[in-house]
C-alpha positions in Angstrom: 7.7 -7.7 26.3 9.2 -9.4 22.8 7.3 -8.3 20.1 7.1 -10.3 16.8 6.5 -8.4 13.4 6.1 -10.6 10.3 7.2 -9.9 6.3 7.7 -11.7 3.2 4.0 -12.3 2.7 2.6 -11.3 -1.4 1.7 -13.3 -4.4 3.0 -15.8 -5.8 2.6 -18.6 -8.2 1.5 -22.0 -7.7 5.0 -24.1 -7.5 7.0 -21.2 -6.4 8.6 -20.2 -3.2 8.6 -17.7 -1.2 10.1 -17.2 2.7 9.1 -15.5 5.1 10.5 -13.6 8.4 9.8 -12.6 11.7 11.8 -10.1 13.4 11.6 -10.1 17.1 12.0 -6.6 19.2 14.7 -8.3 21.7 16.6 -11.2 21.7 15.0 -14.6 20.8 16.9 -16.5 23.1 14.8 -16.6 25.9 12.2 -18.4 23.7 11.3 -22.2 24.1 9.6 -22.6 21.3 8.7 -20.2 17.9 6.2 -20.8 15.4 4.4 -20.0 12.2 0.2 -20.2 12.3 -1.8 -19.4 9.4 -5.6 -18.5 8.9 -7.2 -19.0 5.5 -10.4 -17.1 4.9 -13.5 -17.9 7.4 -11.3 -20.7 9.2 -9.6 -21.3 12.1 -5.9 -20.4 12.6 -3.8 -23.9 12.6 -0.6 -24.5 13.7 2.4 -24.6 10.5 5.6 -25.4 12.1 7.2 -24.6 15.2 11.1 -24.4 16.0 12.6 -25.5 19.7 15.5 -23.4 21.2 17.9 -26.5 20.4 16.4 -26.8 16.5 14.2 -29.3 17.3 11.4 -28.9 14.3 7.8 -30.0 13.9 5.6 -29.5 10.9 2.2 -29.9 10.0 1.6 -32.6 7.9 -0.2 -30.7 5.1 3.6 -28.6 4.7 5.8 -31.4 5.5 8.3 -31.8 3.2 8.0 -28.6 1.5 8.5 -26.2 4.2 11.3 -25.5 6.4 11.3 -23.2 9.3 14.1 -21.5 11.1 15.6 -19.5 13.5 18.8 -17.1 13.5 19.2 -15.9 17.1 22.4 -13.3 15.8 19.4 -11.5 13.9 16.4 -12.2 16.1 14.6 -13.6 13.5 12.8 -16.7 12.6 12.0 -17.6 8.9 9.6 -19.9 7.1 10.7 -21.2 3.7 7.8 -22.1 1.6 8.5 -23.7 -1.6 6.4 -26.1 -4.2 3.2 -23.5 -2.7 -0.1 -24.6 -3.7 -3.7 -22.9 -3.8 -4.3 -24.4 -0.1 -1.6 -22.5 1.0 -3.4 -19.1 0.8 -3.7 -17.3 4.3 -2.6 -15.0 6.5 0.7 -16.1 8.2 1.3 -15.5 11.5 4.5 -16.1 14.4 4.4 -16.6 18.0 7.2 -17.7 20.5 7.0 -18.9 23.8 9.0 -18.1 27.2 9.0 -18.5 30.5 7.0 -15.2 30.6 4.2 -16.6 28.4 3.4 -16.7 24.9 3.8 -13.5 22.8 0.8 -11.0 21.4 -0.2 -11.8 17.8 1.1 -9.6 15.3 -1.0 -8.4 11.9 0.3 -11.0 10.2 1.5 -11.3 6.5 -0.8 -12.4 3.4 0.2 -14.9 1.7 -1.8 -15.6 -1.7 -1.0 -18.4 -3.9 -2.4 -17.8 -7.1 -2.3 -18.4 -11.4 
């Protein structure tokens, strides 16, 4: 099975950007559908974006606008671009993709912390 390791996480300013990446084990082909989750402390993890095998795109409406998510299939790797963060942003970011097989385990994450 695919596994999914994300980077890019740290801290940043409010206002700045940052992307992130996650680098699949195998190709990323086979998935339907990728996306990025995040948890914030003590809360639920919530869907971010999620990227179709023909670039179809759907965002959340509290990142719409200033996030862009992505998906290079010659790398195996899908990326979130985060720019204009904001406090709210803070959370642990997470990917998962989707097959025919079934969805793929959840990685550790990455941390992202947005603060002054």
């Amino acid at each position: 099975q695919v596994q999914l390791v994300e980077s890019g996480g740290g801290l940043v300013q409010p206002g700045e950007s940052r992307r992130l990446s996650c680098a699949a084990s195998g190709s990323i082909r086979s998935f339907n559908v990728m996306g990025w989750y995040r948890q914030a402390a003590g809360k639920q993890r919530d869907l971010v974006a999620i990227i179709t095998s023909d670039g179809g795109t759907f965002y959340a409406d509290s990142v719409k606008g200033r996030f862009t998510i992505s998906r290079d299939s010659a790398k195996n790797t899908m990326y979130l671009q985060m720019n204009s963060l904001k406090p709210e942003d803070t959370a642990v970011y997470y990917c998962n993709a989707q097959s025919a097989l079934g969805y793929t385990p959840w990685g550790q994450g990455t941390q992202v912390t947005v603060s002054s």
